[in-house]
C-alpha positions in Angstrom: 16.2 12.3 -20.7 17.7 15.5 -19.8 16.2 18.8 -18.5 17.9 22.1 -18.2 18.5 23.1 -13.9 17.0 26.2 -14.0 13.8 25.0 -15.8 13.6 22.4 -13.3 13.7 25.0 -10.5 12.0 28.0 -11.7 8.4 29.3 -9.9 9.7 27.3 -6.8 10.6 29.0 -3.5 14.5 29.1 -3.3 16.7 30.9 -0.2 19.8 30.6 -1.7 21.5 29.4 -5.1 25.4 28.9 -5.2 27.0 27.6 -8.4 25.9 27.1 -12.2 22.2 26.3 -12.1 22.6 26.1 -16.3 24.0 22.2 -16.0 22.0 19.9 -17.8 20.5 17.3 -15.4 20.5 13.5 -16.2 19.0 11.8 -13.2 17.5 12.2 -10.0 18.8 11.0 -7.0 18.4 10.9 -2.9 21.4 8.2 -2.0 24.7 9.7 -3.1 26.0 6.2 -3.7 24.0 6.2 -7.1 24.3 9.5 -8.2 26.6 9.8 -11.8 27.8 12.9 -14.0 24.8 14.7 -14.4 23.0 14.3 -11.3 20.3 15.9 -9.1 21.3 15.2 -5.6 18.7 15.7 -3.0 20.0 16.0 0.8 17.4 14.8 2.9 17.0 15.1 6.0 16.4 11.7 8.2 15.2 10.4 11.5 19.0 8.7 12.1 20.9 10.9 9.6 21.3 14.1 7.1 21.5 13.8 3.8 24.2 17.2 3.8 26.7 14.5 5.2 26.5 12.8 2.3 27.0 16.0 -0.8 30.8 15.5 -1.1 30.0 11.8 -2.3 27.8 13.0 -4.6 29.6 15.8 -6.0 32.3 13.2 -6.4 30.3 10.5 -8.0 29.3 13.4 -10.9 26.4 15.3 -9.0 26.1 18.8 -10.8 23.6 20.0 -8.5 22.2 19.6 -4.9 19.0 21.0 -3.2 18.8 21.1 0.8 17.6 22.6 3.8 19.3 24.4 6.7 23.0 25.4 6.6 25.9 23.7 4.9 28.3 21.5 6.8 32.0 23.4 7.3 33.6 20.5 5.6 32.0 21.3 2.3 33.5 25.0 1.8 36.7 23.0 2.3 35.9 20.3 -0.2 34.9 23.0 -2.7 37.9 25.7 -2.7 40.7 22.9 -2.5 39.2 20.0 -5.2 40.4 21.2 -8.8 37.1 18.9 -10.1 34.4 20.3 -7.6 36.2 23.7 -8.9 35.9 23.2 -12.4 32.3 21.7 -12.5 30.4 24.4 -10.4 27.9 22.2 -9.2 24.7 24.3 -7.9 23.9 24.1 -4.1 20.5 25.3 -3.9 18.5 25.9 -0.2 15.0 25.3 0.4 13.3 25.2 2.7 11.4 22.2 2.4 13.6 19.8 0.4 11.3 16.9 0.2 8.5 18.9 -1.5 10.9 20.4 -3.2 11.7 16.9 -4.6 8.3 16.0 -5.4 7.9 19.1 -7.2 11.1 18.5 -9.7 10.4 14.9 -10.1 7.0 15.9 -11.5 8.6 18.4 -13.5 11.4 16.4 -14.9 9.1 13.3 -16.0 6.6 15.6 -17.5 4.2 15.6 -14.7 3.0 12.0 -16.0 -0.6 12.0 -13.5 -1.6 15.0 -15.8 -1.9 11.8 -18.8 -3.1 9.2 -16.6 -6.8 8.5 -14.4 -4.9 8.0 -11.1 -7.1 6.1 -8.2 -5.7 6.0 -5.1 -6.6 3.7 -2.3 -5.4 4.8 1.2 -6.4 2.7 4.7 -4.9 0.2 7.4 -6.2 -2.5 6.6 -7.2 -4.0 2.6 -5.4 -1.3 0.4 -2.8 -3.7 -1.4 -5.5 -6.0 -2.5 -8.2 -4.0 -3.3 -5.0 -2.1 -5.6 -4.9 -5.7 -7.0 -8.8 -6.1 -7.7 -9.2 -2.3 -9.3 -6.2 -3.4 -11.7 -7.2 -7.0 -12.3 -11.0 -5.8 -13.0 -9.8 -2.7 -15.6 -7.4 -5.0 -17.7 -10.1 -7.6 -17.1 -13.0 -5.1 -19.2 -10.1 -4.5 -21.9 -8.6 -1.0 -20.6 -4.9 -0.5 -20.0 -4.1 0.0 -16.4 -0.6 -0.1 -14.6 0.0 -0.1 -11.0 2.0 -0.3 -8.0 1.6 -1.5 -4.4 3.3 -3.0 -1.3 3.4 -6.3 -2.8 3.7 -5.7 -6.6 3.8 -3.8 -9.7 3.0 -3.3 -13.1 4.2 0.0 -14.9 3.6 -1.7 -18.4 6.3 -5.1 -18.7 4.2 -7.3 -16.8 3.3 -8.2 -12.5 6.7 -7.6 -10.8 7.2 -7.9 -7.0 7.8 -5.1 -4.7 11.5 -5.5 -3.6 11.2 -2.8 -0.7 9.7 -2.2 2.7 8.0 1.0 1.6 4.4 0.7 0.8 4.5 4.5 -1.2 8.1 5.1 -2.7 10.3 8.1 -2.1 8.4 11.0 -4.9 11.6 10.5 -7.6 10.1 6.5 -7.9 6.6 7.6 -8.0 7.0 10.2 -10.6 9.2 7.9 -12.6 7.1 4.9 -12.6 3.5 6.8 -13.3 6.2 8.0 -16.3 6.7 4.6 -17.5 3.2 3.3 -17.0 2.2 6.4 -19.5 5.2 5.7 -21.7 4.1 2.5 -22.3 0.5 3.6 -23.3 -1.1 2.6 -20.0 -4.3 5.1 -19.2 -5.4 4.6 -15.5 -2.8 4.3 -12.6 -3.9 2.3 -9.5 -1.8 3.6 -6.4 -1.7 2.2 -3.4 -1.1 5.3 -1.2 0.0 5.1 2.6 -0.6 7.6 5.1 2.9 7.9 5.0 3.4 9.0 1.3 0.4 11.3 1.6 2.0 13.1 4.9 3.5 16.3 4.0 6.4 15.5 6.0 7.3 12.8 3.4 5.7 14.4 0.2 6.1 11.4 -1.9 2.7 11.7 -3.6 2.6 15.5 -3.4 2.5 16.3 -7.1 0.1 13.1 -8.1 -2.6 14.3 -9.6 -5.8 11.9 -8.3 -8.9 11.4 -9.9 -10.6 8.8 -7.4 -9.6 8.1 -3.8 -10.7 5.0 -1.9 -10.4 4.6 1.7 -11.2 1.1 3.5 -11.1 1.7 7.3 -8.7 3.4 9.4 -7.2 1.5 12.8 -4.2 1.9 15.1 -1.1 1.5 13.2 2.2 4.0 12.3 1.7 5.8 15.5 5.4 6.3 16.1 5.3 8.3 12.9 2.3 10.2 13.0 2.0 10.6 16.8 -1.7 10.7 16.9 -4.9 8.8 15.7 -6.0 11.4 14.7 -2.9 12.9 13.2 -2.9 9.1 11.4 -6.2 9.5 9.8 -6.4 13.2 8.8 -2.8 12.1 6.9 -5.0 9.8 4.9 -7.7 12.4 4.3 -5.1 14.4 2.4 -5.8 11.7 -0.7 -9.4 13.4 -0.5 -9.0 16.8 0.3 -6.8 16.7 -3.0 -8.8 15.4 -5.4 -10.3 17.9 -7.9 -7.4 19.8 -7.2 -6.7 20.3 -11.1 -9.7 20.5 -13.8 -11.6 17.2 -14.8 -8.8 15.4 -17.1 -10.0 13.8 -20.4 -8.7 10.2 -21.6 -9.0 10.1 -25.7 -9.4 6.7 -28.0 -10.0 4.6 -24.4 -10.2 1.2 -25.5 -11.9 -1.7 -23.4 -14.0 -4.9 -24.4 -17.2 -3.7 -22.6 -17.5 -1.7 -25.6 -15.7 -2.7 -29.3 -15.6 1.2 -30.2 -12.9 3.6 -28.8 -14.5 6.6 -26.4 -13.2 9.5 -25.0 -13.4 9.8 -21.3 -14.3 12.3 -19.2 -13.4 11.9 -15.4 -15.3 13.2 -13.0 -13.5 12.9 -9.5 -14.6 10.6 -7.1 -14.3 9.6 -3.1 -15.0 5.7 -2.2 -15.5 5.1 1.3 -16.2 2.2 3.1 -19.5 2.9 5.1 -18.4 0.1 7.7 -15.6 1.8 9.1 -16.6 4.3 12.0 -14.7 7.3 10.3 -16.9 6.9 7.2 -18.2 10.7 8.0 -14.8 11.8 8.4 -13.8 11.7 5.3 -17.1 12.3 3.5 -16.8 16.2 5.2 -13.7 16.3 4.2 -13.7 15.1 0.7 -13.2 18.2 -1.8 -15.7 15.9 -4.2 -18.5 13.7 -4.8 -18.2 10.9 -2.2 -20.0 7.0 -3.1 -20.1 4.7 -0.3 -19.5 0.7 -0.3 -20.8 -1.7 2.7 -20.4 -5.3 3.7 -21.9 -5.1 7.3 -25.0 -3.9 7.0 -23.9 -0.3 7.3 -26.5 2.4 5.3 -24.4 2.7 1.6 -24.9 3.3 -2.2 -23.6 -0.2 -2.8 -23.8 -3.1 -0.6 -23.1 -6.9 -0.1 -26.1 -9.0 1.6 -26.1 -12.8 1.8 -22.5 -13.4 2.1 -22.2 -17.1 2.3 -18.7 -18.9 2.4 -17.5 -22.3 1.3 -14.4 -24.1 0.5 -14.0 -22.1 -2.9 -14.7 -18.6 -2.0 -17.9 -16.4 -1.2 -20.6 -16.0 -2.8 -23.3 -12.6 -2.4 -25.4 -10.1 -3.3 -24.9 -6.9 -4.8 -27.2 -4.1 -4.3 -26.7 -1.2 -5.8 -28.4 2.2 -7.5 -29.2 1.9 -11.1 -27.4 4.9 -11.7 -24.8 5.5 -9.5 -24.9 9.2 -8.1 -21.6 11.2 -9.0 -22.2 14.6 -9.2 -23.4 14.7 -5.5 -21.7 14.8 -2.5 -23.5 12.9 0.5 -22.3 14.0 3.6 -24.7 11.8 5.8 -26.5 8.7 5.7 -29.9 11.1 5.8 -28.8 12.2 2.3 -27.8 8.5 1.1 -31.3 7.6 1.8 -33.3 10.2 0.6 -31.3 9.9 -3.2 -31.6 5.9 -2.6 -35.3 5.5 -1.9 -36.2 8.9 -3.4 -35.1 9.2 -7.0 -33.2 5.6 -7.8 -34.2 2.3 -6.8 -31.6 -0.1 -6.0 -31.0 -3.0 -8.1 -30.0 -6.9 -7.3 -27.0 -9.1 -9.0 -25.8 -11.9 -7.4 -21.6 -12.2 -7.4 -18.8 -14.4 -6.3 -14.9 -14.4 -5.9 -13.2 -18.1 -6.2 -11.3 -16.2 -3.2 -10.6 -17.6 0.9 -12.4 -14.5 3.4 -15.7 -12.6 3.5 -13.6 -9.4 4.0 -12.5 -10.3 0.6 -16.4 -8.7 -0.4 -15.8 -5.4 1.2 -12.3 -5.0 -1.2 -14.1 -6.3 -4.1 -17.1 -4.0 -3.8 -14.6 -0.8 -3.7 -12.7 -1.6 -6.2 -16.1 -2.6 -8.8 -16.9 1.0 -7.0 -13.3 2.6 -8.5 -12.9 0.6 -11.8 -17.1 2.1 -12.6 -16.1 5.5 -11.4 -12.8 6.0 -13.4 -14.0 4.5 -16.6 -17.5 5.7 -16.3 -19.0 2.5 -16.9 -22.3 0.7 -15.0 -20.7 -1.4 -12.2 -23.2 -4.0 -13.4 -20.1 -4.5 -16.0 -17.9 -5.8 -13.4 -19.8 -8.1 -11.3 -19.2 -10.7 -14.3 -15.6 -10.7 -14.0 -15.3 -11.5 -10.1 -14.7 -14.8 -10.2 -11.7 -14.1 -12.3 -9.7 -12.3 -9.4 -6.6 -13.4 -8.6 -5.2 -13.6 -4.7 -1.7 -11.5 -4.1 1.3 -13.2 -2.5 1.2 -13.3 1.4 -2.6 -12.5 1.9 -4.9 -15.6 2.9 -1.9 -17.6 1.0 -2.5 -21.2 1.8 0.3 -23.7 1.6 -0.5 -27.2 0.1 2.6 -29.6 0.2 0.4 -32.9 1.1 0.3 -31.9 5.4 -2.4 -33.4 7.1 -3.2 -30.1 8.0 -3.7 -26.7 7.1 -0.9 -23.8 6.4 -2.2 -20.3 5.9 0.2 -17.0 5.2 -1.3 -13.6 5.8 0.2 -9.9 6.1 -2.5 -9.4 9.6 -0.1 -7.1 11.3 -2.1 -5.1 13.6 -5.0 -5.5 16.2 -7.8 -4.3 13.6 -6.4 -7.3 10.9 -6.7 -9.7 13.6 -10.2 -9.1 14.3 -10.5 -9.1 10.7 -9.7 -12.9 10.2 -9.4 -14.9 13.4 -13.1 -14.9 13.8 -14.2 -16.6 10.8 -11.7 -18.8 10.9 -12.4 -20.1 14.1 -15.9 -20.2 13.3 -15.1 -22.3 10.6 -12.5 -25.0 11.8 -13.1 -27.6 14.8 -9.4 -28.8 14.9 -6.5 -26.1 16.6 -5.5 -22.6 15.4 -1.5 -22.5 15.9 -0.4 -19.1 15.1 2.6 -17.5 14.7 3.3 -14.0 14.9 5.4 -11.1 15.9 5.2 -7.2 15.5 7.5 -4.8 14.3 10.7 -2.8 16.3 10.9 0.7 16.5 7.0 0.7 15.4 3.9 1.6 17.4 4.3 -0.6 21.0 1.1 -0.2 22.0 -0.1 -2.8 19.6 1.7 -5.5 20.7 -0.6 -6.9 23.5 -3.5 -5.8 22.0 -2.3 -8.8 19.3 -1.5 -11.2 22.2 -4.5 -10.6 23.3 -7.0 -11.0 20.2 -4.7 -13.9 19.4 -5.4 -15.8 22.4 -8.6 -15.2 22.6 -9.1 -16.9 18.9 -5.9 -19.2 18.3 -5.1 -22.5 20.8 -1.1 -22.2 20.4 0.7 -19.1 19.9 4.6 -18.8 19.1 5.8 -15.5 18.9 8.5 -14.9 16.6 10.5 -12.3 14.8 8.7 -9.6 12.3 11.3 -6.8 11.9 13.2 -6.0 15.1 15.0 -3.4 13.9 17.2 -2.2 16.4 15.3 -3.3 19.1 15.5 -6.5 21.5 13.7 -9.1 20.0 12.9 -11.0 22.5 11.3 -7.8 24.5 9.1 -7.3 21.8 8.1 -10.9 22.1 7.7 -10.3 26.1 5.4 -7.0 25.4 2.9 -9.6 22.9 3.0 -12.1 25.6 1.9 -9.3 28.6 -1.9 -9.3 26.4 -2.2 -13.0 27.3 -1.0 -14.1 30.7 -2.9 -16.9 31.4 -1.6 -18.8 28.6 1.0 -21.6 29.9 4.5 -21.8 28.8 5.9 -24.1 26.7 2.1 -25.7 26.2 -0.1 -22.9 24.5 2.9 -20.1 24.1 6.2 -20.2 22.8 8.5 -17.6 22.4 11.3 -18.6 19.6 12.5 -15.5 18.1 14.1 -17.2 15.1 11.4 -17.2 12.9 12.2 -19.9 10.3 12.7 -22.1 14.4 9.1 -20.8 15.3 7.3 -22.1 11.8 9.1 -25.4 12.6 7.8 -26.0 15.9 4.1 -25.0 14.5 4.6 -27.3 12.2 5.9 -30.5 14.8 2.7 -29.7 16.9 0.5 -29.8 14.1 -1.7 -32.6 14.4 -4.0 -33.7 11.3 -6.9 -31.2 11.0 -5.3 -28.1 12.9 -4.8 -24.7 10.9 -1.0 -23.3 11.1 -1.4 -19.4 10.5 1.8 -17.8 9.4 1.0 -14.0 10.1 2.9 -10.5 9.9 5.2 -11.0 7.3 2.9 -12.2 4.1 4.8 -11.0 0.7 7.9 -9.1 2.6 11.1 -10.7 1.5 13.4 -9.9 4.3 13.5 -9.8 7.8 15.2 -6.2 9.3 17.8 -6.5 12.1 19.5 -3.9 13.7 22.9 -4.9 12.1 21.9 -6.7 9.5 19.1 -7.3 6.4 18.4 -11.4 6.2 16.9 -12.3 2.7 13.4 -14.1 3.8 10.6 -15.5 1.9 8.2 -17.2 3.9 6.1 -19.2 1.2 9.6 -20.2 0.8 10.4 -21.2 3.7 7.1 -22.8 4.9 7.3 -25.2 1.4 11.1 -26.2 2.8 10.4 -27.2 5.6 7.6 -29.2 5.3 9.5 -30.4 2.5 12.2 -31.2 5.2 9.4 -33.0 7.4 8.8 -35.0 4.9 5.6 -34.4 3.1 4.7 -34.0 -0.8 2.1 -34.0 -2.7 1.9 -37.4 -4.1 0.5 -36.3 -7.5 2.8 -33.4 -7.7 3.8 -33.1 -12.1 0.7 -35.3 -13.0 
């Protein structure tokens, strides 16, 4: 694919163009070390560096044109009256002044603005977004429609589940724009995004030019203070996903195929905001949705749909589902006085009972959004969706559990913050008598004030704790470890809290003091596949690494390839 420069850039606000802006452009790229002849260089600017630095490498590695912000570094006037290449190929230095919009706007452009093709949902939140991504996918495929998506964990832009090799929940806006390309290239018609408060922050602008037609938010907790600065900063960065929706005119999907009907329809989408009722900043975002809003509730919370007679076993949970015959798009509830009058008023309720083969009640609150986003964005009953629970599949690293013939149990979850923590110890103490051995860590150079908040919800739940590395970054580890340890003084030393840095050392010594019967909860690092140091990146898998060494202790399972 190639696009001409100056189509790419025309209607946007430039400062200053230097240099042939007629060069045909190839590729799109932020890290100079991958750019090629015909590249689009962006310089962005960082928190520990400035992409500017970095222009003579791309220039050299074939960049024909750069956009940035601010003023050029002195070296770069050098580079470009002395080098006979950088001479003879003109590239075009362009200011802005805001390069990563700027970014988000080209990347639509050059990939033919691909969410214009596509019902994009969105789901935003702390806690719940990368599996209730998961559920809308798995229950759209389920019903026959074509859906693609892409999430902290994994992806699927049309060749199949793949997993997510980076940190980044929301990828810089070139990726985004590129795979929403490929999920329409490949004849995919609904997009299911798993947007972070970070990609929907203007500072970042990675989602910027995504056109949504549903946005789902499950709750909103402390987390990612250290780059939004506020709570309330944090959550009005999420509310972005609804004050956008709407923003172009209702988008209409032709020849939509599914098995809930054998003929092809056309559909029209009307936008939609999902919100979880249960979380106290339910309101929040009903005012400021720019659409029709639908609430979802597992708690008992006043909603359109809701979950009663949650009951959990071995296997999963079984419930009920209540929910209005006809759901109510077209109006936009603001409080729970409206909810009711349209509940009890014009549409009675109706009753199906549900169940997913899946470990967690909060596992009900993501199912009901996403039956609430899969109905919205295909305009079918939700009673079309219930059926196909059971069929929903878990996602690597959340309420994982380990079987390698242990006397007891091994569980791997992403928990991560204070909020996820009340989210899961609770009902499993409730529902085991022997020990809860949990090992944990929190993240460097992320929000601090977390850290005894989890010491402290961890003792009050688990028996042993052993703290252990997360992503240090370039901070101390073991200070981290000290600042989860100041939540839970009274625990002893060496007898109910350990603090082993090494995290691979730490899931070992859980495992020695494991007796038959106790619950060994591997938290914090779930599906992640590395472990973040100040000088160094260490591969890390810790299904992996839970299996071998167990493996190493010497248990199997004993019918293992029957």
């Amino acid at each position: 694919m190639q696009k001409r420069l100056s189509d790419l850039i025309q209607g946007l606000d430039i400062c200053s163009i230097e240099g042939d802006i007629h060069h045909l452009i190839s590729g799109l790229f932020y890290d100079s070390r991958e750019c090629k002849p015909g590249s689009l260089f962006f310089a962005l600017p960082g928190l520990h560096t400035d992409g500017k630095k970095y222009i003579i490498q791309a220039i050299q590695n074939g960049a024909v044109a750069v956009i940035y912000e601010g003023l050029l570094e002195k070296n770069l006037r050098e580079f470009m009256l002395k080098d006979p290449s950088a001479r003879a190929l003109n590239p075009a230095l362009i200011r802005v002044t805001d390069c990563r919009w700027t970014m988000s706007a080209i990347s639509a452009s050059f990939f033919e603005n691909p969410s214009d093709s596509l019902c994009v949902i969105g789901v935003t939140g702390t806690e719940g977004k990368s599996t209730t991504v998961s559920f809308i996918y798995q229950l759209l495929n389920a019903a026959g429609f074509k859906a693609g998506f892409f999430s902290t964990v994994m992806s699927d832009i049309g060749e199949g589940e793949q997993p997510n090799p980076q940190h980044q929940t929301t990828p810089e806006a070139t990726t985004v724009q590129q795979m929403l390309a490929e999920i329409r290239n490949h004849g995919l018609q609904f997009a299911v995004i798993e947007a972070s408060s970070h990609g929907l922050s203007p500072r970042t602008a990675r989602l910027a030019h995504v056109h949504f037609d549903i946005g789902l938010v499950t709750n909103v907790t402390h987390e990612h203070l250290e780059f939004h600065g506020s709570c309330e900063q944090y959550r009005s960065d999420k509310a972005n996903l609804f004050r956008r929706l709407g923003e172009v005119e209702p988008k209409k999907l032709n020849k939509v195929s599914h098995a809930i009907n054998e003929h092809n329809s056309n559909i029209i989408i009307s936008p939609t905001g999902i919100i979880c009722a249960d979380d106290p900043n339910a309101s929040y975002f009903m005012h400021e949705s720019a659409v029709p809003c639908l609430t979802y509730s597992s708690k008992g919370a006043l909603a359109d749909f809701s979950a009663h007679n949650i009951m959990e076993d071995a296997n999963g949970v079984s419930f009920e589902i209540e929910g209005l015959l006809e759901m109510p798009i077209g109006h936009n509830f603001r409080t729970e006085q409206e909810i009711s009058a349209r509940r009890f008023e014009n549409v009675m309720p109706s009753t199906l009972s549900a169940r997913i083969n899946l470990p967690g009640t909060f596992n009900v609150q993501n199912a009901l959004g996403a039956i609430l986003a899969a109905s919205a964005a295909t305009g079918l009953h939700w009673h079309n969706f219930v059926p196909l629970l059971p069929g929903l599949r878990p996602i690597k690293g959340r309420m994982q559990r380990i079987l390698e013939g242990q006397p007891f149990e091994v569980i791997i979850d992403y928990a991560h913050t204070p909020s996820s923590f009340k989210e899961i110890l609770p009902s499993l103490r409730k529902e085991r008598r022997g020990r809860i051995i949990c090992v944990f860590g929190s993240a460097g150079e992320r929000d601090t004030e977390k850290r005894p908040q989890q010491g402290r919800i961890a003792a009050d739940y688990c028996d042993i704790l052993i703290l252990a590395d997360e992503d240090p970054r370039g901070e101390d580890p073991m200070a981290i470890l000290e600042e989860i340890a100041m939540g839970c003084p009274e625990l002893s030393r060496e007898d109910r809290l350990y603090l082993i840095p090494d995290r691979p050392e730490a899931i070992r010594r859980a495992f020695n003091l494991a007796r038959p019967g106790d619950l060994v909860l591997l938290l914090g690092k779930g599906h992640e596949n590395s472990i973040i140091y100040s000088d160094r990146t260490i591969p890390y898998d810790e299904e992996r690494q839970a299996r071998s060494i167990l493996a190493d202790l010497g248990f199997e399972i004993t019918n293992k390839g029957k």
